[in-house]
C-alpha positions in Angstrom: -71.9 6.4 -25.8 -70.2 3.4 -25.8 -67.9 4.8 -28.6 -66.9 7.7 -26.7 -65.9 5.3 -23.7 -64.0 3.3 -25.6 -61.9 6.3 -27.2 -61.3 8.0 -23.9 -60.1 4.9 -22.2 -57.6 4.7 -25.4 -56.6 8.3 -24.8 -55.9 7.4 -20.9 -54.3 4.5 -22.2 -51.9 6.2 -24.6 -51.1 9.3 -21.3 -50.4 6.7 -19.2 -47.7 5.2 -21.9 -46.1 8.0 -22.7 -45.7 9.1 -18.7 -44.2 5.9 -18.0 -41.9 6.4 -20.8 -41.1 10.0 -19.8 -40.5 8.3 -16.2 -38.4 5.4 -17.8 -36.2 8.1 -19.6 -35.6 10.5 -16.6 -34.5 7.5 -14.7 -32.2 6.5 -17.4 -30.8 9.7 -17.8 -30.3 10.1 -14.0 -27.9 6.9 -13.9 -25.9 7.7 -17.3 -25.5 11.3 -15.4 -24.2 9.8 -12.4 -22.0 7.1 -14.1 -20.4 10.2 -16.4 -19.8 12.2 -13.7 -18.6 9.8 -11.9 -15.9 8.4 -14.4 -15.2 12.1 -14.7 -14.5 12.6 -11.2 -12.1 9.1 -11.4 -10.8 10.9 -14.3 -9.5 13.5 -12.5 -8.7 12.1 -9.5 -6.4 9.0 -11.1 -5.3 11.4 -14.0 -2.0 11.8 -14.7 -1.8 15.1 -13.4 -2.1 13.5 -10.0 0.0 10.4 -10.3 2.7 12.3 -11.9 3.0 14.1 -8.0 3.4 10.6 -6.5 6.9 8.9 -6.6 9.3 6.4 -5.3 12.7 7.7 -4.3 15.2 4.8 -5.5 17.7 5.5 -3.3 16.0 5.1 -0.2 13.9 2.4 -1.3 16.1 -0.5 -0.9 16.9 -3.9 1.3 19.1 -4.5 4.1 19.9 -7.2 6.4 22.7 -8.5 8.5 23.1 -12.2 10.5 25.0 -11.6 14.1 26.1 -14.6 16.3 24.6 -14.5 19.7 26.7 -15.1 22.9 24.4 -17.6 24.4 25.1 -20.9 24.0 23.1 -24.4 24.8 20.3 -23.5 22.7 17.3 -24.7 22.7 17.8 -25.3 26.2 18.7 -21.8 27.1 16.4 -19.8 24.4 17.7 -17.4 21.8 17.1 -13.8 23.1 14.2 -12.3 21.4 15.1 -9.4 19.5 12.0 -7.1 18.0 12.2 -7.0 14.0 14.5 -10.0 13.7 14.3 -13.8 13.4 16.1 -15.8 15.1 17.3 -18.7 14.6 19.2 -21.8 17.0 22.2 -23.1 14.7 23.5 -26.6 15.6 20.7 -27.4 18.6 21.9 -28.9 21.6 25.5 -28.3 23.8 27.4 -26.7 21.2 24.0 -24.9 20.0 24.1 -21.1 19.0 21.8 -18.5 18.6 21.5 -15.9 15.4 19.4 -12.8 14.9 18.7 -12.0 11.7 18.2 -8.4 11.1 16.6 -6.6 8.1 14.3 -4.6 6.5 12.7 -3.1 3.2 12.6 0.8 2.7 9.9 2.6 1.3 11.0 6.0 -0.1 8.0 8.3 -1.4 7.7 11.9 -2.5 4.5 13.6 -2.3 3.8 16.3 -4.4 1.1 18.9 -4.5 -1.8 16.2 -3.9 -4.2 15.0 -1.6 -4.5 11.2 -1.2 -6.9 9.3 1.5 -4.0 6.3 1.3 -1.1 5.0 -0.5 -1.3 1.4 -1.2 2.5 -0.2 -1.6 2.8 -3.3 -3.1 6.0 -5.8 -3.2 6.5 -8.8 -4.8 8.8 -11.5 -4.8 9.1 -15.1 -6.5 6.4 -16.5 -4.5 3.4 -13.9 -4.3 3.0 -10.2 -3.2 1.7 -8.5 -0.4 0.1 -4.9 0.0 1.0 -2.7 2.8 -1.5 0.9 3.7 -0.4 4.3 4.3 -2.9 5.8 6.1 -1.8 9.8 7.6 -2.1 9.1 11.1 -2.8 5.7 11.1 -0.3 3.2 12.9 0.2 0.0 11.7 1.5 -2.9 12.5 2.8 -4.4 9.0 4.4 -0.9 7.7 6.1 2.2 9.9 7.9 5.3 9.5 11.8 5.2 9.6 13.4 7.1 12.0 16.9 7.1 11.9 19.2 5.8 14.7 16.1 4.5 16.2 16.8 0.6 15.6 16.3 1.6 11.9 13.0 2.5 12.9 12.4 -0.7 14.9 11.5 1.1 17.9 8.0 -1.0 18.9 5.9 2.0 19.9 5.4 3.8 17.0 3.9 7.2 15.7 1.0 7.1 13.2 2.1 7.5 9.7 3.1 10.3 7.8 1.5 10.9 4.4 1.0 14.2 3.5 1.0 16.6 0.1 4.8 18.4 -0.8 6.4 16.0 1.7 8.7 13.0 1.5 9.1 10.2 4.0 10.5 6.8 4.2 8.8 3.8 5.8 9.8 0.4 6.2 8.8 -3.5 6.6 10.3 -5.7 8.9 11.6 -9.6 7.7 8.6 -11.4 9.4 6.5 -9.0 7.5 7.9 -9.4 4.2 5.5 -11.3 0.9 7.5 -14.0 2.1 9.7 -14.0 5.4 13.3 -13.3 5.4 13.6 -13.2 1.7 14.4 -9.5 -0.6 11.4 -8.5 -2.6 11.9 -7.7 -6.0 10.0 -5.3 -7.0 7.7 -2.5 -5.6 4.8 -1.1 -6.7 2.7 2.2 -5.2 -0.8 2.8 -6.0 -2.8 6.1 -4.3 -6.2 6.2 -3.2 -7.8 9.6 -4.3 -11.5 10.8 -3.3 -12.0 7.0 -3.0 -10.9 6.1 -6.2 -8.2 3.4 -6.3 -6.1 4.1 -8.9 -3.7 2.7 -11.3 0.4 2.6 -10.6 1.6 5.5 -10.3 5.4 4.4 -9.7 7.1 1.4 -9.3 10.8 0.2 -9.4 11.6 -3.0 -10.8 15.1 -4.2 -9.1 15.5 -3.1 -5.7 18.8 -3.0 -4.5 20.5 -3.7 -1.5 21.7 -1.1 1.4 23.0 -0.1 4.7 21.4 2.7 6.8 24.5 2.9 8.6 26.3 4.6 5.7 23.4 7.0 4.9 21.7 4.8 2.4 24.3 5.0 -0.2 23.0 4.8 -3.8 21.7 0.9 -4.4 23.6 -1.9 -5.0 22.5 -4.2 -7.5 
């Protein structure tokens, strides 16, 4: 009897092994499924399929800026008129003092093809560090808007959300202050898009941004 006992409780034993090994395995297979699929979906989402669709425009992504002499004089002691988007800046402080504003801004062409994105991350760098900007569709933001043009190159301060959307292109643009680092041309601008919430790699960038005047239409950029 005592036999018997013993050989059942082995049996058990040995049942009770190979469940929690069945168990171990479906569990293991569950998270290799879900990690495939999920690289898959990544796959697709980040392929080059889609970040073929997403580009930056060269001619409209370019700098400007311009330094004008204010009328008023005495500064500090009268201030320098606050202009929105510019810095400015007292020259020679005290009775002969005089007030600049300087006035610029960095454009951010894209062209959307046949793809939906959640956001566009854009990316510019300078000597000193770098600084990402979101594109959210209808979204506003306070670091990156839309250009309008004739609208204080887009400087107006109350703003439309942003426009990002599939088959369509649209500029958008940074003020100085907001710049990687204040007042100072960025070199180079990078554009990454955010798919099914995937961050993925670059999907454009240009190198040397150039310089140019929204006055004349964006003309092609000038080294």
């Amino acid at each position: 009897m005592k036999k018997s006992s013993r050989g059942l409780s082995t049996v058990v034993s040995v049942m009770i092994l190979v469940l929690l090994v069945i168990v171990a395995v479906g569990i293991v297979a569950v998270v290799v499924n879900n990690i495939i699929n999920r690289n898959i979906n990544q796959t697709d989402n980040c392929g080059l399929k889609s970040l073929n669709k997403i580009t930056l425009d060269k001619r409209y992504t370019c700098f400007y800026n311009r330094t004008a002499e204010d009328s008023i004089t005495g500064c500090p002691s009268t201030p320098c008129v606050d202009i929105p988007g510019s810095i400015d800046v007292c020259m020679n402080p005290g009775v002969n003092g005089y007030c600049i504003h300087i006035t610029g801004f960095q454009y951010i062409s894209v062209s959307m093809g046949n793809v939906e994105v959640d956001k566009l991350i854009v990316t510019l760098t300078d000597d000193r560090g770098s600084k990402n900007y979101e594109i959210i569709d209808g979204v506003v933001k306070g670091d990156i808007l839309n250009y309008i043009p004739g609208d204080l190159y887009g400087g107006a301060p109350n703003q439309p959300p942003l426009i990002l959307k599939k088959n369509e292109g649209h500029t958008y643009f940074t003020a100085l202050n907001m710049l990687p680092t204040e007042n100072e041309k960025p070199k180079s601008v990078k554009i990454r898009p955010v798919i099914g919430g995937n961050t993925c790699e670059v999907a454009d960038e240009i190198r040397e941004i150039g310089f140019c005047n929204p006055d004349d239409g964006f003309p092609d950029i000038i080294p």
